[in-house]
C-alpha positions in Angstrom: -30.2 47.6 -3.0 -26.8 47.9 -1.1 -27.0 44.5 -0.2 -27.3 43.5 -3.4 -24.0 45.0 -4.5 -22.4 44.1 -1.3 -23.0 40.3 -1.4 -21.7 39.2 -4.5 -18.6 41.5 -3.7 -18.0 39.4 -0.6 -18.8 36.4 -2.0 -16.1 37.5 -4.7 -13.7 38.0 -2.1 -14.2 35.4 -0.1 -14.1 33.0 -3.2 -10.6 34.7 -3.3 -9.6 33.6 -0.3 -10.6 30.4 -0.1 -8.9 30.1 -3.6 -5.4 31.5 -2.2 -5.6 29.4 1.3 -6.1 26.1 -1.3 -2.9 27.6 -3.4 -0.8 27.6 -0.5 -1.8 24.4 0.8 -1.2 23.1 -2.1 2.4 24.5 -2.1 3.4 23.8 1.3 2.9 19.9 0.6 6.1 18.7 -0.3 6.8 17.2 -3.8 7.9 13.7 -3.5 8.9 11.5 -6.3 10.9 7.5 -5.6 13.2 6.2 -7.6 14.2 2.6 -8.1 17.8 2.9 -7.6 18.7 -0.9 -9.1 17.3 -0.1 -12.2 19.0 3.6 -12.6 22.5 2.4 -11.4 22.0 -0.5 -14.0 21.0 2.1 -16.8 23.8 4.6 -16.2 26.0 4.3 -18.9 28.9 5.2 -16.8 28.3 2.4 -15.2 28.7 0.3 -18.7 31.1 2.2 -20.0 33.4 1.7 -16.7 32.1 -2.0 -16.9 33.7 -2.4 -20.4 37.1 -1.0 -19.0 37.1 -3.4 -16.3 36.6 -5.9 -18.4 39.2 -5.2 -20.8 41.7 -4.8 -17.8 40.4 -8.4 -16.8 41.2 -9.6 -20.4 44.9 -8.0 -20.7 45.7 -9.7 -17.0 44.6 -13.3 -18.3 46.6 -13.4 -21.3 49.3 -12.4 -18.9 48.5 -15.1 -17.1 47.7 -17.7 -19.7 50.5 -16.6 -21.4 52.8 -17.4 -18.3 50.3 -21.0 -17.7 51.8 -21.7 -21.7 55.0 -21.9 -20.2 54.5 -23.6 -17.1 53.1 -26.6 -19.0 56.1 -26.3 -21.8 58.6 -26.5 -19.0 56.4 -29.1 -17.1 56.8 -31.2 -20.2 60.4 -31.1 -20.5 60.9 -31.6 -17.2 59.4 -35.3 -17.4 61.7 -36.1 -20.1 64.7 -34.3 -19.1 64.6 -34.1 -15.4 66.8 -31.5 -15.5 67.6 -29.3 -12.5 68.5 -26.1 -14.1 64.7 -26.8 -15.7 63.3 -27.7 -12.7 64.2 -24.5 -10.9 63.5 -22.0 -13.9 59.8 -24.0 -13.4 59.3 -23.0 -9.9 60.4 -19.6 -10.6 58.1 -19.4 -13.1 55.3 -20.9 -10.5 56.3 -18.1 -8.3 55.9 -15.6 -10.7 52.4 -16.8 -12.1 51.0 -17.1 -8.3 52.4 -13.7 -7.5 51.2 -12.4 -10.5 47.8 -13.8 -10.2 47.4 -12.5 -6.8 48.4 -9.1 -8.2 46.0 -9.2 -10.7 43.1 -10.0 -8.3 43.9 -7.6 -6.1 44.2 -4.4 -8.4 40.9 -5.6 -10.3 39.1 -5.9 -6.8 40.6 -2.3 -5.8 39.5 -0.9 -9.6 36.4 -2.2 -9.2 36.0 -0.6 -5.7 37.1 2.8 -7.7 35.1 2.6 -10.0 32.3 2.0 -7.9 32.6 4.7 -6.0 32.7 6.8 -9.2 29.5 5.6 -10.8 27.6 6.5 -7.4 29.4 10.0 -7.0 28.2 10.8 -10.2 24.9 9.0 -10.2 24.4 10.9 -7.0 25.2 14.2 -8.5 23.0 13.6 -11.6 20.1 13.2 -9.0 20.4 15.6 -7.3 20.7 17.8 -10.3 16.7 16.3 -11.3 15.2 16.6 -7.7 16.5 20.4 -8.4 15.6 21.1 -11.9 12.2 19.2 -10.7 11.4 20.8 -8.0 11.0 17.8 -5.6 11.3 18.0 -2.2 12.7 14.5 -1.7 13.4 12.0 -4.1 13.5 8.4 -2.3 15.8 5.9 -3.3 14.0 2.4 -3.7 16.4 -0.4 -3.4 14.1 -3.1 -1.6 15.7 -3.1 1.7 12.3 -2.6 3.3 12.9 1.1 3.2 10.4 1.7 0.2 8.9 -1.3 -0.8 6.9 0.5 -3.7 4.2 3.4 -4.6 1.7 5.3 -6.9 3.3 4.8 -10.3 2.9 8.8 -10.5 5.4 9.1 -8.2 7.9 6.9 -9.5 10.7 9.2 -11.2 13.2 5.9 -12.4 12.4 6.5 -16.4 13.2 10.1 -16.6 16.2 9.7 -14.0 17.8 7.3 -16.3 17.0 9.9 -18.9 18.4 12.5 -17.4 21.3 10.9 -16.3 22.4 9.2 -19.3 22.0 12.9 -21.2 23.7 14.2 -18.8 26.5 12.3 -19.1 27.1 12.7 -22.2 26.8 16.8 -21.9 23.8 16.6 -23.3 21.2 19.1 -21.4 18.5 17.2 -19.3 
């Protein structure tokens, strides 16, 4: 009759055990989620938002320099009429100036697209980071097709709610 009360009680505990060892397998195996990182930095709407300033900036430099290419073909005109020298050398100043200007203008849109760049992945970075955390994932791979991560269970691919998360976070909204 002991027996009887003693079996099921270690079955009970046993069950227990089993149950706990399967819990803390389960939580020692890291959570892992990828992310295709083309498709987020595409999506972030820093990265349009910066985009559209860039572009403006590339806008205001060629009227400059449209404005100054006006002028160079007004001058070229009068100077096949005229042949003027006082024309002809207020024309190759202004030549000067439009090449110098144009180089300028290359250069700081090159180096404010470099900036801005850099600023969209600080962030995008930050924002990720931020989801792995409030997720609870142990890594978060970064698909970009360099042979790295060439794909995986759709389950495990996090790009729809980073881009979610992102995109409220920046604009202050919480994730």
């Amino acid at each position: 009759m002991m027996t009887h009360k003693i079996i099921p009680g270690l079955l009970m505990a046993l069950l227990l055990l089993v149950g706990l060892g399967l819990l803390t397998l389960y939580q020692s195996i890291p959570r892992t989620a990828y992310v295709r990182l083309h498709r987020v930095y595409e999506a972030f709407e820093l990265k349009k938002d910066l985009e559209a300033q860039l572009l403006a900036s590339d806008r205001e430099a060629q009227f400059t320099l449209d404005s100054l290419d006006v002028q160079l073909q007004a001058l070229a005109a009068a100077l096949q009429q005229s042949g003027d020298g006082p024309q002809r050398e207020r024309y190759q100043a202004l030549q000067q100036q439009y090449a110098f200007l144009h180089q300028q203008f290359k250069e700081d849109q090159n180096q404010l697209a470099r900036e801005m760049d850099e600023k969209i992945w600080t962030q995008l970075n930050q924002y990720v980071d931020d989801y792995a955390e409030e997720w609870g994932l142990d890594y978060l791979i970064g698909a970009d097709g360099s042979g790295t991560i060439m794909g995986g269970r759709e389950r495990l691919d996090a790009t729809e709610p980073i881009i979610e998360f992102i995109n409220r976070s920046y604009h202050g909204f919480e994730p």
